[in-house]
C-alpha positions in Angstrom: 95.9 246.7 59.6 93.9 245.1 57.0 96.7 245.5 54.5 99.2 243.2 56.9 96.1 240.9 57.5 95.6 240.2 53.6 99.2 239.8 52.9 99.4 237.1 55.7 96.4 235.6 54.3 98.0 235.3 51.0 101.1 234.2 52.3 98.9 231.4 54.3 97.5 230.7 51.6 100.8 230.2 49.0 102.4 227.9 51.9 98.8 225.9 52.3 99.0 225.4 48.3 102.7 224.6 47.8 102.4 222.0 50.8 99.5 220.5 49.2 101.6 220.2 45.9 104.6 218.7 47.7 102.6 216.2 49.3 100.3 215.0 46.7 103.6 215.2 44.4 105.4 212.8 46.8 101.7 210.8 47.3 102.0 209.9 43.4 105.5 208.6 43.6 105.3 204.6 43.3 106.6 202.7 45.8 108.7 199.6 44.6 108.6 197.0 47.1 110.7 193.7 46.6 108.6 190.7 44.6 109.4 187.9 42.1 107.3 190.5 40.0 108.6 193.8 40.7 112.8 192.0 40.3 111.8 190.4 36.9 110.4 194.2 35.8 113.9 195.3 36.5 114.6 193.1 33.4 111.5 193.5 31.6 110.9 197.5 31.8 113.8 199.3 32.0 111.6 202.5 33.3 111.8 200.9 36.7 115.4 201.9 38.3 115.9 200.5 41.4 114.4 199.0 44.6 115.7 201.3 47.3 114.5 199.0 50.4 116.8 196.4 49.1 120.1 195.0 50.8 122.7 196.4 49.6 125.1 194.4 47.2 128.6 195.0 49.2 131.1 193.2 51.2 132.1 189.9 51.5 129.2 187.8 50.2 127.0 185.6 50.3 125.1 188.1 47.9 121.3 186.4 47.2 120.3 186.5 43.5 117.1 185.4 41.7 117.2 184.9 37.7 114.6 185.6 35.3 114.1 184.9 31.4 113.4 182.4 29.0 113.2 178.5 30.2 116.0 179.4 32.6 115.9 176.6 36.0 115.8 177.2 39.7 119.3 177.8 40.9 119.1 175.8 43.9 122.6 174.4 45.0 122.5 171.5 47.3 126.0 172.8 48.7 125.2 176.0 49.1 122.1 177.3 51.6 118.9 177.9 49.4 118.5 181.7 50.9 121.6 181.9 48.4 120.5 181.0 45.1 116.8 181.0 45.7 116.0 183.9 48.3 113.2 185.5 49.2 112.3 188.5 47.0 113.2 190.8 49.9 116.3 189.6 50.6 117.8 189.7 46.7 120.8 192.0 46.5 121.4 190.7 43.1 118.6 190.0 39.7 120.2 188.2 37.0 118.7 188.8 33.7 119.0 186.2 31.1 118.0 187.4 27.6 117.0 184.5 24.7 120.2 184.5 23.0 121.0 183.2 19.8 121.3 179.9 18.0 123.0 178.3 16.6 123.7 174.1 15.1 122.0 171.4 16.1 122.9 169.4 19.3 120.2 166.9 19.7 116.5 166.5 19.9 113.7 166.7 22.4 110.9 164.9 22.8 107.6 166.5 24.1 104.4 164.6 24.4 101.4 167.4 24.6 99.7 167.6 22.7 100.6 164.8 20.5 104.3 163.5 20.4 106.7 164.9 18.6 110.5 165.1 18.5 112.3 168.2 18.2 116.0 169.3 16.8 117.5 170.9 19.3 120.0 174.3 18.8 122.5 175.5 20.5 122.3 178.5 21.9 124.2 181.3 23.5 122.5 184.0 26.0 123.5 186.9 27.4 123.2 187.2 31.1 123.4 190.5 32.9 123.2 191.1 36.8 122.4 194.3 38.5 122.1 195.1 42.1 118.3 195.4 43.2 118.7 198.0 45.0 119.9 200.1 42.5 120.2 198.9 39.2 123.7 199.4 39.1 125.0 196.6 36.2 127.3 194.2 38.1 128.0 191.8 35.1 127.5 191.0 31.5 127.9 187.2 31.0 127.3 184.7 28.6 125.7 181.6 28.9 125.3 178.4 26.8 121.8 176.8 26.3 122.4 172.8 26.3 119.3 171.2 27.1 115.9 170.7 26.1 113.3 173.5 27.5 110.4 171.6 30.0 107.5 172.6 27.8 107.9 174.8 24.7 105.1 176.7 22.6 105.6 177.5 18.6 104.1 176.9 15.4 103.1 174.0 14.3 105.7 173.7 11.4 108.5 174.4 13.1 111.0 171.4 13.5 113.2 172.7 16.4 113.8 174.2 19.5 116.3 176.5 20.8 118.2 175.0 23.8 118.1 176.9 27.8 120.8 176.8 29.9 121.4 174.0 32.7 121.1 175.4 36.4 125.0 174.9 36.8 125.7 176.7 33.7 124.2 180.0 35.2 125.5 178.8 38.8 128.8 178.8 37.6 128.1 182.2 35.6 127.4 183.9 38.4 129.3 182.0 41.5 132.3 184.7 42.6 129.4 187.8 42.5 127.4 185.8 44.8 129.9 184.1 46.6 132.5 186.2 46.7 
């Protein structure tokens, strides 16, 4: 009798300790919820998969994105319904990353008055832009766009003589259009 009583208190007391593991293990486990800063870490940190309580990106669309990086514009689309092109975190299916792309001849210049005025050459320049579904991080596209205009505010040294272009909001738009709208 106290042989089968020790044995079930070691086998009570095994379960009691794996339990304990399993649960703090799962305890640990982030949980990614849907933000403006969690969907730019999808293109920031690469370590961060996927957003599993995310709508799904299938179907007929409209499919929601939000796009992050360098000097890129709101995507609002005066024929289109804002939840579209600027949705709520929580209802993104899509992120589109836009990564400072190269330059290349001068277009133009830009003028910026802070903190004294100055005017700027302006570059061409040619970015890659890359959408993945939120929920998963599944890539969806790899696109280029084409920087053409003069960024709102711009930080550099003060020797440099130029500025690399962003891309207009109907440049990406267009980029982008028959993922979200189709």
């Amino acid at each position: 009798m106290g042989r089968v009583v020790q044995l079930t208190f070691g086998g009570v007391a095994f379960l009691t300790f794996v339990g304990a593991f399993v649960y703090l293990a799962a305890c640990d486990e982030e949980k990614v919820t849907a933000s403006s800063d969690s969907l730019a870490q999808l293109c920031e940190d690469h370590s961060r998969t996927r957003i599993p309580d995310a709508p799904p990106y299938q179907g007929p669309g409209p499919h929601p994105i939000l796009v992050f990086g360098p000097g890129v514009p709101t995507l609002d689309d005066q024929k289109s319904p804002a939840a579209v092109w600027s949705p709520k975190p929580v209802d993104a299916q899509l992120v589109g990353c836009v990564d400072a792309g190269s330059a290349a001849d001068v277009i133009g210049t830009c003028h910026f008055d802070l903190p004294e005025p100055k005017d700027l050459d302006l570059r061409a320049t040619t970015a890659r832009l890359t959408v993945y579904e939120v929920r998963s991080r599944r890539k969806i596209a790899d696109l280029t766009v084409h920087g053409t205009r003069c960024p709102v505010s711009v930080i550099q040294p003060v020797d440099q003589e130029w500025v690399d272009a962003v891309p207009l909001a109907a440049e990406v738009r267009e980029a982008v259009r028959k993922y979200v709208e189709g």
